[in-house]
ZADRENLUM-126468 format. One record per residue (C-alpha): x, z, y; residue number from 1. Coordinates in steps of 0.001 Angstrom, whole numbers, plus 500000, padded with zeros to 6 digits. Layout:
BEGIN
X; Z; Y; NUM
...
//
This chain:
BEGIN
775091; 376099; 958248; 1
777370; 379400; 957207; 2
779844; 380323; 959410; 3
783208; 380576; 957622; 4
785718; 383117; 958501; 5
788616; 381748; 957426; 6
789948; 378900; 959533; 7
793940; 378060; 957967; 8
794984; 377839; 961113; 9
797216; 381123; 960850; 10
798494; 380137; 957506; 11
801708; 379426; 958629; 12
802411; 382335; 960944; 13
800772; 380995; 964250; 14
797358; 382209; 966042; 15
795673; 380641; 969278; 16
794655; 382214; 971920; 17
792246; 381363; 974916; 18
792479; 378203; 976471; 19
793639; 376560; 972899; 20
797755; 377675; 973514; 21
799575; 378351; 970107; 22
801759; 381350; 969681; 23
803592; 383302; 966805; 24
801637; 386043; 965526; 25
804094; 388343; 966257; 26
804212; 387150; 969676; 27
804065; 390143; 972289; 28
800862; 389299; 973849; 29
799399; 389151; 969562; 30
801097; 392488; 969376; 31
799756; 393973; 972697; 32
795753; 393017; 971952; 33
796833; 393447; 967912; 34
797791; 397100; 968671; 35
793928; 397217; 970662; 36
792463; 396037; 967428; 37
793976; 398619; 965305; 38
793170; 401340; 968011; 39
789694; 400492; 967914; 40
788968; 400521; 964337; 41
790770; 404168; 964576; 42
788062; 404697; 967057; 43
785097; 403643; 964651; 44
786215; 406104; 961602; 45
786838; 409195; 964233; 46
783278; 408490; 965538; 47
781819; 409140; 962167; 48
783301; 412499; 962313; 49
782193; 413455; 965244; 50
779912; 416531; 965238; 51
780301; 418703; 968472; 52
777970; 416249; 970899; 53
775707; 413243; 971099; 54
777594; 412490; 974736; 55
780753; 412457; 973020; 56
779219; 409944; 970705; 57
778048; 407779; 973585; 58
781142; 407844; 975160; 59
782667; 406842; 971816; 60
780474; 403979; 971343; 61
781127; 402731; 975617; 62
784869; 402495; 974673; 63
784884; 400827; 971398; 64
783415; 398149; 974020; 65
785754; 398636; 976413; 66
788635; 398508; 974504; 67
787309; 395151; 973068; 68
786911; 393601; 976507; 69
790431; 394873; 977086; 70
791776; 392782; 974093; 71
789820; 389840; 975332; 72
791357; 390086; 978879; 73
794979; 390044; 977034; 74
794310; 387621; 974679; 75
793627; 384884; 977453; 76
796163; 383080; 980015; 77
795660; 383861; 983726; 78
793384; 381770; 985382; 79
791335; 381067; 982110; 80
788455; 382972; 983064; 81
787393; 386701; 985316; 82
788987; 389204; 983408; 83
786220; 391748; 981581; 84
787939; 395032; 982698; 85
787369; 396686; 986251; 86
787930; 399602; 988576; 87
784122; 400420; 987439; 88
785702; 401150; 984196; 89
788659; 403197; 985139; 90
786096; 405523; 987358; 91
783776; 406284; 984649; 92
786446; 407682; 982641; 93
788169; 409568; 984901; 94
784184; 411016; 985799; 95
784288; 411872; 981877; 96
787734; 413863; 982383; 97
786608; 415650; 985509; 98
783443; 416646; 983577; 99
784820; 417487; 980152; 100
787955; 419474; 981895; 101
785347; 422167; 982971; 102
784682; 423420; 979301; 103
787935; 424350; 977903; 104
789863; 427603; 979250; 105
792548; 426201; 981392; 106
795922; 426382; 980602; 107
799458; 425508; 982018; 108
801171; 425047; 978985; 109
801522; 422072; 976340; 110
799230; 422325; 973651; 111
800142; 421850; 969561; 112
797895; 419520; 968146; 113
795324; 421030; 965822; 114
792413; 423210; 965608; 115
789338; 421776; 963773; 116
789265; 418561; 962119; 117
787541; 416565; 964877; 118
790155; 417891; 967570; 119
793006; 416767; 965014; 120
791763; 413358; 965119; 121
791164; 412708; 968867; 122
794724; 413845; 968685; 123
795859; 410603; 966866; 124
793229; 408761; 968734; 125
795448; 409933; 971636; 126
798970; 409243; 970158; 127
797847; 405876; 968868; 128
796298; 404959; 972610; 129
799811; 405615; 973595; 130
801265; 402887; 971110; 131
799265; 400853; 971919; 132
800088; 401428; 975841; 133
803578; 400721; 975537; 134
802922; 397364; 972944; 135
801300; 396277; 976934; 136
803750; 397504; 978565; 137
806458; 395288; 976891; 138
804374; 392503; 976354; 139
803682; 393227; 980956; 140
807836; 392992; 980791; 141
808030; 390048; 979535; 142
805108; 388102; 981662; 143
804013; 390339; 984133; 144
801288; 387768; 986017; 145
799756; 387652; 982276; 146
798163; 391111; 982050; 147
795274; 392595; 983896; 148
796484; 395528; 985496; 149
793171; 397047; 985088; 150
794084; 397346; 981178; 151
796997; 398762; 981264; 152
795615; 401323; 983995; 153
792241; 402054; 981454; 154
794648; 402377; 978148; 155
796789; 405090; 980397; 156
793889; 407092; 981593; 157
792416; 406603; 977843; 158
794814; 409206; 976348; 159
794490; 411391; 979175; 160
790379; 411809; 978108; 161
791211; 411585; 974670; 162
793624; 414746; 975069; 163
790719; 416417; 977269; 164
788238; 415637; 974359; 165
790270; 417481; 971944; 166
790362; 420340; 973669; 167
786556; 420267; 974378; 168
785931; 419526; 970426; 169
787467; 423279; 969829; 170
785931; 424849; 972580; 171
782544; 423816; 971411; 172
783158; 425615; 967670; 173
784946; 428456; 969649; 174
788626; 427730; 967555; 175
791114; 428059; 970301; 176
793821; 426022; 971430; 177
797274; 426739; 970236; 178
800349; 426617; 973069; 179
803629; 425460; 972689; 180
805731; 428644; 972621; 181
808672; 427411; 974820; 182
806653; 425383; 976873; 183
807236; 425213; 980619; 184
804089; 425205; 982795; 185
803139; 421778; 983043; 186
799174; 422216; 984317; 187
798356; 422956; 987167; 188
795438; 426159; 987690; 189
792831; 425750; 989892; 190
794078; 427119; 992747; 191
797696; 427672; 992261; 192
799360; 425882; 994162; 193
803254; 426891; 992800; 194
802542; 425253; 989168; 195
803398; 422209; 988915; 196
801069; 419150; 987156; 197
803514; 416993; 984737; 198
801383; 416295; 981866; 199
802927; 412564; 980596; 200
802224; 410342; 982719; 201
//
């Protein structure tokens, strides 16, 4: 028997989610996991670009499933089942920072987008992780017992590795960053205890 991807349920502007419950498709928790979706398929063309590191690729591949069990843990009422995403998840990426962060010259300033190509792109990976953090964020607003704080905490610490990433992308082809001229020192150097750390959030 062939398995048939259309279903005409959403025909008339309606989705379900787990557990069977109907909602709009433009519903906030739709837009929240919708705005995952689109985030992850950003993911799949950048990692076809990649060319400064097979662990980059891996790490690539580990969040493309991560950010799929983070859509499944929003797209299901509390209660329904365990939710997918876990501490374990938020550690190993905050590992990856603390290992990639090592590479690039430091700096204490904000940092243009831009460099080489791949560096661009984990640029918009970054922006667009950001979107999608504040579709979860209002969607968290509006039923806050609904989301698995574990997501939102993943999705936040996602753009921090992504900016990391981009910075390690044009330290490996030796293309330096390029600072914000009027930027205030928002990093912190190791050691220096008078600058302060205010990168977003």
């Amino acid at each position: 028997m062939k398995y048939s991807i259309y279903t005409r349920t959403g025909d008339k502007g309606n989705t379900r989610i787990g557990g069977g419950k109907a909602l709009p498709k433009n519903a906030e928790r739709i837009e929240a996991f919708g705005a995952l979706d689109g985030l992850n398929s950003w993911f799949g063309l950048v990692s076809t670009k990649n060319d400064c590191g097979e662990d980059i690729q891996e790490d690539m591949a580990h969040i493309q499933q991560f950010l799929f069990d983070c859509s499944s843990d929003l797209s299901i009422p509390k209660g329904y089942r365990e939710y997918k995403l876990a501490q374990d998840h938020i550690d190993w990426l905050e590992m990856k920072i603390d290992s990639y962060s090592e590479e690039p010259e430091e700096t204490q300033y904000f940092i243009i987008p831009g460099g080489t190509e791949l560096a661009s792109w984990f640029h918009i990976l970054r922006t667009t992780t950001r979107d999608a953090e504040r579709r979860i964020v209002t969607f968290m607003e509006q039923e806050p017992d609904e989301v698995n704080p574990f997501v939102l905490k993943f999705i936040n610490r996602l753009s921090d590795y992504l900016f990391v990433v981009a910075r390690v992308a044009n330290a490996r082809k030796g293309v330096p960053d390029v600072p914000y001229k009027r930027s205030e020192k928002v990093f912190r150097i190791s050691g220096d205890k008078d600058s302060s750390k205010a990168k977003s959030e």
